[in-house]
N, C-alpha and C positions, 0 to 999 in steps of 0.2 A: 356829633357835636362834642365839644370839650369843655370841661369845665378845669380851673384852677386851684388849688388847694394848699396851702402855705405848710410847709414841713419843717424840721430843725434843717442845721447844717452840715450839708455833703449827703445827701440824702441816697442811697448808694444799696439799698435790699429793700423790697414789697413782697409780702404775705397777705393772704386775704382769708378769713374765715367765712364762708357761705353761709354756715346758719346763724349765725350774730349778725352777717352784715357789717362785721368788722374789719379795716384793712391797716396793715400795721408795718410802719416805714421806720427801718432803722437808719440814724442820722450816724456819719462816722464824725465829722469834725464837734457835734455838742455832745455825743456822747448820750444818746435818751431814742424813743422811741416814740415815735408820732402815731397816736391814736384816732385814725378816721372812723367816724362813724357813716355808714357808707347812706343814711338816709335822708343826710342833710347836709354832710361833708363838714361837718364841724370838729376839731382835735381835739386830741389833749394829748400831752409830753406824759414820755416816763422813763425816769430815771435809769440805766441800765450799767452795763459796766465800759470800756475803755475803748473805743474803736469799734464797734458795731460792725460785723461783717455781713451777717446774715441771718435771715429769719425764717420757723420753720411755724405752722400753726399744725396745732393736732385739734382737728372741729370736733371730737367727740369728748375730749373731757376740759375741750375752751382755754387751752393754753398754749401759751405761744412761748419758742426756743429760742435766742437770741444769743450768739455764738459771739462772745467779743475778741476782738482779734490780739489786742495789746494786756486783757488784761487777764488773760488764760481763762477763764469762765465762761459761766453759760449763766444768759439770765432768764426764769420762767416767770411770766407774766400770768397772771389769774386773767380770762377773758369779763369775768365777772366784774371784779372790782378794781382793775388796776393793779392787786397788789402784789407784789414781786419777791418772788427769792433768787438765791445766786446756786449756783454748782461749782464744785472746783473740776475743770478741761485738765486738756495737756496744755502746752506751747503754740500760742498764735492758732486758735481754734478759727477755720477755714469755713467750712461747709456745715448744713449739721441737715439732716433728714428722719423723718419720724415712721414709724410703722405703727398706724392707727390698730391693728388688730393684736398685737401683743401690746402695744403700748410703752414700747422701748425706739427708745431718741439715740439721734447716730452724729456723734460730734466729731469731725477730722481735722485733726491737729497737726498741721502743718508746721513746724518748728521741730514737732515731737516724736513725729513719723509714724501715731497710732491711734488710733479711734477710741474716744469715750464713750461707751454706752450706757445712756441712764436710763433709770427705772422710772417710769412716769408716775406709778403708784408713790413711789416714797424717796422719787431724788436719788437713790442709794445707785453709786457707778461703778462701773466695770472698764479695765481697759484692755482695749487688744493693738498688738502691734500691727503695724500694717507696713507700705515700706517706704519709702522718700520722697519725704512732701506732695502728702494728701491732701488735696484740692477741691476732691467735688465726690457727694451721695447720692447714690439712689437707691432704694428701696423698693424691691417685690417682694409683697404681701404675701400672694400664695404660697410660694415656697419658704418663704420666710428668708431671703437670701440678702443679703446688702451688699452694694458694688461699690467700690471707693477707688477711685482713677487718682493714681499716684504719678504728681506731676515729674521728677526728678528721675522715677527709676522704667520708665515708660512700660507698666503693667498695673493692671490692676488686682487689687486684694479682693476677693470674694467671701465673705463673714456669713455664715451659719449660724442664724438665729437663735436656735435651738441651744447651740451648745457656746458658742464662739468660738469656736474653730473655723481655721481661713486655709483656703487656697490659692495660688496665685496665679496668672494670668496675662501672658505678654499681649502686648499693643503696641502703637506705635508712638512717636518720639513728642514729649511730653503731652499727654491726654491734659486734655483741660475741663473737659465738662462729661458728666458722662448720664442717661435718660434709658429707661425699663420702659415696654410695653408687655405689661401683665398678662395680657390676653394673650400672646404669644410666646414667654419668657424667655423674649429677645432684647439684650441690652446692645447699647450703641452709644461708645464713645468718641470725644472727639479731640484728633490727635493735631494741636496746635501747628508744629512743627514739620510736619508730613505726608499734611496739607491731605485729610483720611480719614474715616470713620470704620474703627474696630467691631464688628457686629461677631458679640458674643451669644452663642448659644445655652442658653440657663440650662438647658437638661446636661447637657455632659463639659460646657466650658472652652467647646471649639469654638473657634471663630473664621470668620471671613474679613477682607478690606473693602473695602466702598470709598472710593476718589470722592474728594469732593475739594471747595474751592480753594483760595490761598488764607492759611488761616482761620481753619474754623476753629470758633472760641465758643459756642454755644450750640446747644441741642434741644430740642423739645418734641414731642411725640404725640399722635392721635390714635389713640387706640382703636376708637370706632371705625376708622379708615383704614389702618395700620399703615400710615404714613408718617414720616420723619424729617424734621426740618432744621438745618444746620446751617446755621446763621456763619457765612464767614469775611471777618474782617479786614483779609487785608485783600478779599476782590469784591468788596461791597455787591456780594447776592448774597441767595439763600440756597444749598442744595438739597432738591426734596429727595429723599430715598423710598420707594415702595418696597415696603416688608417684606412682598408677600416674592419679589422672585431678586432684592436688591439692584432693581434699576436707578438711573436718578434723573431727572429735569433740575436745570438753573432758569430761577426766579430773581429776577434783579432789584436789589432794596435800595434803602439812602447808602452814606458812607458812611465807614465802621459799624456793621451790625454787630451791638455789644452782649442783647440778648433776646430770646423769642420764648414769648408765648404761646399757647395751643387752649382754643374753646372747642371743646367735641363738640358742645352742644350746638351749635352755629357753623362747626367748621370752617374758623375764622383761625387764622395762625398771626401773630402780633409781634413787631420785629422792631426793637429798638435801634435807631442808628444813633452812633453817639457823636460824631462829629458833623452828621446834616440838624441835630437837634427837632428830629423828627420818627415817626413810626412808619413803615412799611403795615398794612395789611394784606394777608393772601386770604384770596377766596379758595378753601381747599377743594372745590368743585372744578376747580379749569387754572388754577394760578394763575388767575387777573388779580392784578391791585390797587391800591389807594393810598396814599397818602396824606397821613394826620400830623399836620405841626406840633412839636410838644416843646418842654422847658428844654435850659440849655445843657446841653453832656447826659440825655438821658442811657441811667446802666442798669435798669430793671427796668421788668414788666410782669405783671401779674393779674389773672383774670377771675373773678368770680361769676361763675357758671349761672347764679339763680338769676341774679340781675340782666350779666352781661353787659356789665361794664368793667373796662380795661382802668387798671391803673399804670401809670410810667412814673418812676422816680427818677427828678430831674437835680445830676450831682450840685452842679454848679450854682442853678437860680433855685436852689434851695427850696424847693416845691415838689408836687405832683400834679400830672396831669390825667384829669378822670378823663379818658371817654368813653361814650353811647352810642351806641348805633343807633340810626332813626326811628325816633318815638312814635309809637302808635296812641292815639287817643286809647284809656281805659274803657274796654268792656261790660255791661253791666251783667255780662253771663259772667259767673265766678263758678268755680270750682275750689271745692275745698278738699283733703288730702289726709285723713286723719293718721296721726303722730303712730309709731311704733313705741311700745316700751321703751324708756329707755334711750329711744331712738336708735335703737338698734334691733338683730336679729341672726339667729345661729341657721336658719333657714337659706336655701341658696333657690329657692323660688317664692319670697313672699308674697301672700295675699295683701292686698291695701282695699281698705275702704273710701268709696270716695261720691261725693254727694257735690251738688249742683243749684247752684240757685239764683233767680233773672228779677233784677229793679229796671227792666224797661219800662218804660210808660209813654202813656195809661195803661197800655195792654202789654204784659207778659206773655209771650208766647213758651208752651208746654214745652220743656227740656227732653227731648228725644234723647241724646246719646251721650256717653262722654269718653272719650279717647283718652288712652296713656301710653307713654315710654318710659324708658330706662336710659340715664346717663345721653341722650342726645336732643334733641328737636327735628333731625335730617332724613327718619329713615321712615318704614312706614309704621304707624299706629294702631294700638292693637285697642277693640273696643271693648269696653268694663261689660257686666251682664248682671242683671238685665237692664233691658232699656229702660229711659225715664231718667230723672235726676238723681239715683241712689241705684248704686249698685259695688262691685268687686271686680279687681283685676288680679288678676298673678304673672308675674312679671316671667319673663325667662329666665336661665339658669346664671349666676351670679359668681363669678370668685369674691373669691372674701378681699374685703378692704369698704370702700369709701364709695358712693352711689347717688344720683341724683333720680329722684322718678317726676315726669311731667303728666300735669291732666288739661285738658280743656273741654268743654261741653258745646253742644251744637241745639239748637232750637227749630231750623229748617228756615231761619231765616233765609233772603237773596239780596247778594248783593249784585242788583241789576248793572249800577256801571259800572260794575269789570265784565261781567257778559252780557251783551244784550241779543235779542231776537229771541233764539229756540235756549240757548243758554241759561243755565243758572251757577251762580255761586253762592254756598252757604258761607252766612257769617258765624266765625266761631268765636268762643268765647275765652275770655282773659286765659293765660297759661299760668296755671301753679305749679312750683317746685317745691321740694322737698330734698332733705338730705338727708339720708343714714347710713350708718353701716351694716355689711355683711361680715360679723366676725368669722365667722366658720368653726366656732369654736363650741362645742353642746358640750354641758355637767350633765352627768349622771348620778343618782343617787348610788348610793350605796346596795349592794347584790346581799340579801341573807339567805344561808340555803343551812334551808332545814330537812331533819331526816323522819320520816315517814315510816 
């Protein structure tokens, strides 16, 4: 289903924050940022600076990066209250992408041909050169490395976290977008011009080609699958690549796929066409699809994983379009997920406590079990201990970054009509999300060594 939501104008970059439930539409023709609140879909504007290019949210300290294209800045928005500072960019700030675990924001300044990187703590930037008209970021966490696909000199610049030291990187003839899979630190760009995706290897900066349609303009990635999906425009499909040996299938979309999104948790992949003014969905299971009408010239998409719902920022009818996938009546089995410090953790297996509780009626039936995962909904679930409505889970081992964990609890209810005769199906209860981070980053006190 879809719902309508009225944006500024030229509505042209979506960002969504998962733990506010906030989603944030940068407008280029009013120059401001539309603020959805994603529980009622209600706005508000915010002021920002000169052509709005793109928008980046960092959910762990609830602010969002706002790359304006004409007026060399960067604007940060407080998720809390609205309230807004500026940064001084280089020249026509492009892309900008965030490394939630150091907390340094990656601006690519296309005019300027060199990446801004600010300090999230105190605004305070750094610049590195990169080399002709940088276009698009990515960011891997674990190694701390950032990818910046320079449109102009057909390579790309590799930036070292640590220090800011770059190396560089040929591809093919101008890279347009370019997408990290962390779990395997495999980057894959996509070379507009040469009709190809450059599959960089993060450990040493080799690479392979992978064909793919005419035109690909967009890239997005499922980790949990380690598939890849390349949206290309000028032969309206989608080419999937599998990671794991660089095969690929063509998936056929509306016309001009402009951009795609990717839900692990659903393995659902989201594919803007911008000239059928419509969405392509792939089922990452078997790449069957669907098709969702949206506003007119939509050029973003963007999904938040707790919900799972999709937004599309539509350029021209000056709007967005929410959608939902098919609602299920609410649960009265709940599961609740309790908070991490913080919301976060230096831990790469944490423990989570998590408790269960039933307003059926008149009779509650006794909470037997509750299930949980990590970052999906698709695979199998692992059950908390001990049985009953209260118990702990510890999750599998985690690279550092950004993480969703799921619970839901079971009662031994049956739902007779999906089986009937010798069959049964338990009903389970509501699914909770949660989001934090895995820094990977532990303090140590101070060592005194005394002499005996």
């Amino acid at each position: 289903s879809t719902a309508t939501v009225t944006a500024g104008t030229y509505p042209y970059a979506v960002a969504v924050n998962p733990d506010t439930n906030k989603i944030y539409v940068a407008n280029q023709g009013s120059h401001n940022v539309t603020v959805i609140d994603g529980t009622a879909n209600s706005t508000a504007p915010v002021a920002v600076g000169t052509y709005p290019f793109a928008v980046a949210v960092h959910p762990d300290s609830n602010l969002l990066y706002v790359a304006n294209y004409n007026s060399n800045n960067v604007t940060v928005i407080d998720g809390a209250d609205n309230s807004t500072a500026t940064v001084a960019a280089g020249t026509y700030p492009w892309a900008v992408g965030v490394n939630a675990v150091t907390n340094k924001i990656y601006v690519a300044n296309f005019g300027s041909h060199n990446v801004t990187v600010i300090d999230g703590a105190d605004n305070s930037t750094a610049g590195v050169a990169a080399a002709t008209n940088p276009r698009a970021v990515a960011v891997n966490p674990v190694p701390n490395k950032i990818y910046v696909a320079n449109q102009g000199s057909a390579n790309v610049t590799v930036i070292d976290g640590t220090d800011n030291s770059t190396a560089t990187v040929a591809v093919g003839t101008e890279p347009y977008a370019v997408a990290v899979n962390p779990d395997t630190s495999k980057i894959y760009v996509a070379n507009f011009n040469t009709n190809n995706v450059t599959v960089i290897d993060g450990t040493d900066n080799s690479t392979a080609t992978v064909a793919a349609g005419t035109d690909p303009y967009a890239v997005a990635v499922n980790p949990d699958t380690n598939k890849i999906y390349v949206a290309n425009q000028g032969s309206d499909n989608v080419t999937v690549i599998d990671g794991t040996d660089n095969s690929t299938a063509t998936v056929a979309a509306g016309t001009g796929p402009y951009a795609v999104a990717v839900n692990p948790v659903t393995n659902k992949i989201y594919v803007a066409n911008r000239s059928s003014n419509n969405v392509t969905v792939i089922d990452g299971t078997d790449n069957s699809t669907a098709t969702v009408t949206a506003g007119t010239l939509p050029s973003a998409v963007a999904v938040n994983p707790v919900t799972n719902i999709i937004y599309v920022a539509n350029f021209y009818s000056n709007n967005v379009t929410a959608i939902t996938p098919v609602r299920t009546e609410p649960s009265p089995l709940t599961t609740n997920i309790t908070p991490l410090p913080g919301n976060a953790t230096v831990l790469p297996r944490p423990t989570f406590c998590l408790s269960a509780s039933s307003t059926f009626s008149p009779t509650a039936p006794l909470v037997r079990h509750i299930y949980y995962q990590v970052d999906t909904c698709t695979g199998p679930w692992l059950k908390a201990s001990p049985d009953g409505a209260s118990g702990s889970g510890r999750t599998p081992p985690l690279l550092p970054g950004t993480h969703l964990i799921f619970a839901f609890a079971v009662d031994g209810q049956e739902a007779t009509s999906i089986n009937t005769g010798q069959g049964s199906s338990p009903l389970i209860g509501q699914i909770s999300a949660y989001h934090f981070l895995m820094n990977g980053c532990q303090t140590f006190l101070p060592l005194t060594l005394k002499r005996y």
